[in-house]
Structures are given as structure tokens and as C-alpha cells.
C-alpha positions as CSV (number, residue, x, y, z in Angstrom):
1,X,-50.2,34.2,62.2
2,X,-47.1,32.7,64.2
3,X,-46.8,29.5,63.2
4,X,-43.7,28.8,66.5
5,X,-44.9,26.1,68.0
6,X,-42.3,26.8,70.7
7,X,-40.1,23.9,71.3
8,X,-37.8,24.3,74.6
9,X,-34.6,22.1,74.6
10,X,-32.0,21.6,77.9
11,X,-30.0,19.3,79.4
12,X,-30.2,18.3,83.7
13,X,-28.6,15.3,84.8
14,X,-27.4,13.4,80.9
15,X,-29.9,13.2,78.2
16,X,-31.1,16.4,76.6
17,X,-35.0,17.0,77.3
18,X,-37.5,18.9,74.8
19,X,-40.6,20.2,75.6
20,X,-43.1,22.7,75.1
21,X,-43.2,23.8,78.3
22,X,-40.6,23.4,81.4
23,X,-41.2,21.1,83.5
24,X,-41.2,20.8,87.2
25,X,-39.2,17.9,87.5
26,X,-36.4,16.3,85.4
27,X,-38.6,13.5,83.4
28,X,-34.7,11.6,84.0
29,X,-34.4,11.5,87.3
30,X,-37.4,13.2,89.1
31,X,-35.5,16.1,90.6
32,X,-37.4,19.3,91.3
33,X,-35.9,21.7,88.8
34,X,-36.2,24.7,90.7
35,X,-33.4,25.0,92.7
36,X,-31.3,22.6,90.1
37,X,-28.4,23.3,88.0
38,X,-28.4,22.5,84.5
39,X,-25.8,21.3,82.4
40,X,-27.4,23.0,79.6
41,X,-29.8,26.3,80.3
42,X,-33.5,25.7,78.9
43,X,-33.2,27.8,75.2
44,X,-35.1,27.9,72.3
45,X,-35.0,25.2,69.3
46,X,-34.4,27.0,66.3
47,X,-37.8,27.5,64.7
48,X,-36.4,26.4,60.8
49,X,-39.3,28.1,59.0
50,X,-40.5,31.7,57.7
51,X,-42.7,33.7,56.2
52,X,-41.6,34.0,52.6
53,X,-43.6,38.0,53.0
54,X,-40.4,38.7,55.0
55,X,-37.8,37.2,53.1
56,X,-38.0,39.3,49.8
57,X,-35.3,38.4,46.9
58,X,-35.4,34.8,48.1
59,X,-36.4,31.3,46.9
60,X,-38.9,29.7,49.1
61,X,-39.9,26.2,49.5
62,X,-43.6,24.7,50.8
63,X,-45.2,21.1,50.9
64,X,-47.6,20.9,47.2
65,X,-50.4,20.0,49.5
66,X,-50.6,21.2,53.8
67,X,-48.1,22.3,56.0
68,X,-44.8,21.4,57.0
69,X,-45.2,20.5,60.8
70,X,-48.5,18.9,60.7
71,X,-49.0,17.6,56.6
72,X,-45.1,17.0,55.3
73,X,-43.3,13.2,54.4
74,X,-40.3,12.8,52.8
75,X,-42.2,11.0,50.3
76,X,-44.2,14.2,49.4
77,X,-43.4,16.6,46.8
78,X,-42.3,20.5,47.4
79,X,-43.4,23.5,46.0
80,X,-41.0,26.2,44.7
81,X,-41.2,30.0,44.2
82,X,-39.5,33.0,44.0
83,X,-40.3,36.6,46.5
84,X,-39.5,39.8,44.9
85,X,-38.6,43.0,46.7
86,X,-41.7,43.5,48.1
87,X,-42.2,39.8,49.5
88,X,-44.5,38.9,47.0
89,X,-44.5,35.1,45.8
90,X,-44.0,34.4,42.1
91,X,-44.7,30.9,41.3
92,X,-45.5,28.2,38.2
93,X,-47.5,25.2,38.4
94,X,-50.6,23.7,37.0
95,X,-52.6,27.0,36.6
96,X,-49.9,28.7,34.9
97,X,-48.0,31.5,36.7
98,X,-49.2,33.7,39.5
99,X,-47.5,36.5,41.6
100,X,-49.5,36.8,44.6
101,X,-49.3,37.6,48.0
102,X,-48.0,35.1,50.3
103,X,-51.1,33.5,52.3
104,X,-50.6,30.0,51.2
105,X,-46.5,30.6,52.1
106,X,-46.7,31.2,55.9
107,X,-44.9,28.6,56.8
108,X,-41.7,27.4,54.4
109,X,-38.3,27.4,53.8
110,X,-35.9,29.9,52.4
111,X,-33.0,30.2,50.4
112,X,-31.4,34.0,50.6
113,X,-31.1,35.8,46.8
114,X,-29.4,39.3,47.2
115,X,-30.1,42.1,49.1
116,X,-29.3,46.1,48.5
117,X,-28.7,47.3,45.1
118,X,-29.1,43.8,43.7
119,X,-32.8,44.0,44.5
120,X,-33.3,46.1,41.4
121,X,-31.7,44.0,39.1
122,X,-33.6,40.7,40.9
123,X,-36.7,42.2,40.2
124,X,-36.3,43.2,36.2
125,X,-34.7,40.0,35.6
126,X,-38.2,38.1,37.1
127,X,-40.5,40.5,34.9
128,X,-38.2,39.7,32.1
129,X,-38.5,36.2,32.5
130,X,-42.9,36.6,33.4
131,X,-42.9,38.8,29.8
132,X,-41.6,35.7,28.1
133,X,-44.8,34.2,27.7
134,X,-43.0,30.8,28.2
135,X,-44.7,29.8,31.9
136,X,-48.5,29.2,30.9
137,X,-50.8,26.6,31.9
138,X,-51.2,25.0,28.7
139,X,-46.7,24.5,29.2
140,X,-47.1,23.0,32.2
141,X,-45.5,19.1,32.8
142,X,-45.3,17.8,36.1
143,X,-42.0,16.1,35.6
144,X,-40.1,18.7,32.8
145,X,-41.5,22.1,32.7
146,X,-42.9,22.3,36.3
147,X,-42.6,25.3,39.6
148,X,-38.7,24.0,39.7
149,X,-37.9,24.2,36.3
150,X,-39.1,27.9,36.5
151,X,-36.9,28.8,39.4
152,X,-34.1,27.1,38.1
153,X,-34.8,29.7,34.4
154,X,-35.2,32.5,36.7
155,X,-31.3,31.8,38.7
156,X,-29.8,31.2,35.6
157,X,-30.5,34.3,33.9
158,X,-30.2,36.4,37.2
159,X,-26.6,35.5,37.4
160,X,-26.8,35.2,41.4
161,X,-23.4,34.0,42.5
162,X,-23.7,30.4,43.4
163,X,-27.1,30.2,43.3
164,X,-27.3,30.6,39.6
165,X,-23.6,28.5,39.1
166,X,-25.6,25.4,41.0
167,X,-28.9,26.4,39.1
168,X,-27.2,24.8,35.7
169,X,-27.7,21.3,36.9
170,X,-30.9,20.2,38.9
171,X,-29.3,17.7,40.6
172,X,-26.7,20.3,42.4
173,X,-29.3,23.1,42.8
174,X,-30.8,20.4,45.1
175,X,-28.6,18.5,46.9
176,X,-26.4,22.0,47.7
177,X,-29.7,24.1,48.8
178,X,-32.5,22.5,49.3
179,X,-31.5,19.2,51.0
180,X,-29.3,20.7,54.2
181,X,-32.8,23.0,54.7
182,X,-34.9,19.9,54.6
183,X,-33.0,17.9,56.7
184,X,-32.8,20.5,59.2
185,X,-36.7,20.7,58.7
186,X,-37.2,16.7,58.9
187,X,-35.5,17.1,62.7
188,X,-37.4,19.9,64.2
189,X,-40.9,18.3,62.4
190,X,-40.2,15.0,64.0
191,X,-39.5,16.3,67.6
192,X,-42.9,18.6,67.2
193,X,-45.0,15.3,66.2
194,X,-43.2,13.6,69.1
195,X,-43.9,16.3,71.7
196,X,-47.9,16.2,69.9
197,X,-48.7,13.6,72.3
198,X,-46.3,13.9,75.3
199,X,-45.1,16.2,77.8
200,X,-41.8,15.5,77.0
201,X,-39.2,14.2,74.7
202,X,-36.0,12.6,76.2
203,X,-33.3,12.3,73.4
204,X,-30.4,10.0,74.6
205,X,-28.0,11.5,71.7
206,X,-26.4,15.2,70.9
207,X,-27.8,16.8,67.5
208,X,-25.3,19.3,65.7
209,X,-28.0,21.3,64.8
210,X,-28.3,22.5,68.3
């Protein structure tokens, strides 16, 4: 399932213009944009999420309850798991912990583990860590021993670089690797809702991010 909405971003006579599809006129100053010249080419927005199936070795990131795009506040918690090799989600919460294929994680954000040779060493370390016995329903507290708490055991003992050095402190982990990709997230979801129910979206200001 593609899960792209699609957004088109460019630039005609000032203001840059998104939309899902181009129009025939600039919605700024009514020119027919056939024969026009742009100051910025119609492209592509950055789509900012994945299928965590196709980011193996990774950490990836979903709303607790719907979809990014159509579900997601700020105000709303995140889930958080881990893909092995293969792509497969392992994840803790409520029900204990599963490894599973990743149905429910179509749409979500990743953070890149290793890659090559490292996969090996990714994958024993998460067994390791599921053989514990530690990560079971009965465990599970929403606020101390919850879905991050396992990810954060798991980069720790993998001994991943900076992912693992941030993993120490919950605090860092977050604002260092999650928060840039939720921001990022919060701009694209906000220009989707806006484009929901209009043609067009005239933004008045540049974004970095594009």
C-alpha cells in the first residue's frame, strides 16, 4: 500500500504554491501556467515516512493509536520498535513483546541502525535481549518499563555508535533522534491536512526543509 499522498511544491511569481495536482493557473496571480516560467520548477515534497519492512536494522516510530497524516497531534503518544534484518518489527507494550511483521508499521518514521556485517551482530544482540525474559506483559508500566524503555535496553547493549552513546539518557535519545524526525513530520502533516480541503496551499514564507 503506498501511503504518498503526493504533495507538489513550486514557486511562479513570489510565494511558493503546494498542491496535489498542478494547476492551470498561478492561484497568485492568475497566469496560465503553460507557457510560464517558474522561479522554482514543480518537484516533489519529500514524503518523510516509510515502511519500517524496508528499513531492516532500524528504529521505527508510529502514532499509539491511527496514522500519522490523518490521526497524529503533538499531544499524542508514539510507539517505538525495533526491525531486524529481515524487516520484521520487534516491539514491547501492554501485551508483552511481539516480533511480527510490519502491517500495523506502514506508515512511520525511521532512525538508521547499521548495515553490512553489523546486521549479524544487530540481530543476536535483540534475541539476546527477547531470551531475557525481562519484556512480559505482567512488566509492563506505561510511564517506566514501556516500548521506549525496551528500545533504549536494546541500543545500549548493541553498542551502535551514537545511537547507543544518546541511548544512556532518555532525554538525549529524544531530543537528538526523534524530535528533528517529528518536526519534519509535523510540517509535511500540516500541509497534507491543509491541501484536504483545498486545491491549493499558498505559503508566504521559505521552509529549510525544502
Amino acid at each position: 500500500m503506498d501511503t504518498d499522498p503526493g504533495l507538489i511544491c513550486f514557486q511562479h511569481c513570489g510565494s511558493k504554491v503546494f498542491c496535489f495536482d498542478l494547476p492551470p493557473e498561478c492561484p497568485t496571480c492568475n497566469k496560465y501556467l503553460t507557457n510560464e516560467r517558474f522561479q522554482i520548477p514543480p518537484f516533489r515534497v519529500p514524503y518523510p515516512f516509510v515502511r519500517a519492512s524496508q528499513h531492516p536494522c532500524s528504529i521505527v516510530i508510529r502514532p499509539t493509536v491511527g496514522d500519522f497524516l490523518n490521526d497524529y497531534l503533538n499531544s499524542m503518544d508514539l510507539h517505538i520498535g525495533i526491525t531486524n534484518s529481515d524487516g520484521d518489527v520487534v516491539e514491547f507494550d501492554k501485551d508483552g513483546l511481539r516480533q511480527q511483521g510490519s502491517d500495523m508499521w506502514e506508515q512511520c518514521l525511521s532512525v538508521p541502525g547499521v548495515s553490512g556485517p553489523w546486521t549479524e551482530h544487530w540481530d543476536a544482540t535483540l534475541q539476546d535481549l527477547i531470551k531475557e525474559g525481562h519484556w512480559i506483559a505482567s512488566r509492563y508500566d506505561e510511564r517506566h518499563l514501556n516500548c521506549y524503555a525496551f528500545v533504549l535496553a536494546f541500543l545500549q547493549k548493541v553498542q551502535c555508535g551514537e545511537l547507543s552513546e544518546a541511548a544512556v539518557s532518555r532525554t538525549t535519545f529524544c531530543e537528538r533522534f526523534i524530535v528533528p524526525r517529528t518536526t519534519a513530520a509535523g510540517k509535511y502533516i500540516s500541509l497534507y491536512r491543509k491541501l484536504k480541503h483545498s486545491n491549493s496551499y499558498v505559503h508566504p514564507t521559505v521552509w529549510d526543509w525544502i
